[in-house]
N, C-alpha and C positions, 0 to 999 in steps of 0.2 A: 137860161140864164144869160148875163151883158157881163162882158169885158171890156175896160175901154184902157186904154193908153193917152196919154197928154204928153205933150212934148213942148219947149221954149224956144225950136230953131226958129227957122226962117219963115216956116207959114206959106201960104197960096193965095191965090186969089182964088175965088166961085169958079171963075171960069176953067181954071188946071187942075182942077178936081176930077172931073169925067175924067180928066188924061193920065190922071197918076198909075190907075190899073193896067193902062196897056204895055205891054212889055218894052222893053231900051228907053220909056219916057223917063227922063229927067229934068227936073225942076230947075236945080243947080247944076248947070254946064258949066263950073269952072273946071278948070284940072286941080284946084288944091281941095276939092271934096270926090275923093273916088267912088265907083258903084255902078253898077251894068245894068242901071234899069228894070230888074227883073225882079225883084223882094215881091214890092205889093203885089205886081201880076201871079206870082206864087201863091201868096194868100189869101187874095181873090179866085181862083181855080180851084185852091183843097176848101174854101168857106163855100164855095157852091156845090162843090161836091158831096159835102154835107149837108146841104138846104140852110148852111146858115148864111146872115147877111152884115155888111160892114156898111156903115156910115161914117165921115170925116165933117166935122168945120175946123174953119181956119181962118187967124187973122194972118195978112201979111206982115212979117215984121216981129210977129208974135207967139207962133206955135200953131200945133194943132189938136186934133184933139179925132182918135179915131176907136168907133163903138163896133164892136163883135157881140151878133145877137143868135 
């Protein structure tokens, strides 16, 4: 089966994609948006553990938009 989630934040570019999964990466380094980096890398480690896989697009500016398969 797919799950996907869609969101209206701030969005990425192509290129900060590969980076989201690695652990302490964050997109938004301001201090008014808290979080330690660590969510996606969690759910990328229990979806492999599974053999399942996750997909993201994203506009900047716009959301994103991410698929559990």
């Amino acid at each position: 089966g797919q799950f996907s989630v869609e969101d209206t934040g701030i969005g990425m570019s192509a290129a900060e994609i590969p980076k989201i999964f690695s652990r302490f990466y964050r997109i938004d380094k301001s201090s008014a948006r808290g979080g330690t980096g660590l969510g996606l890398s969690i759910v990328k480690q229990v979806l492999d553990l599974h053999g399942a896989k996750i997909s993201v697009t994203s506009t900047e500016g716009k959301g994103s938009a991410f698929s559990l398969e």
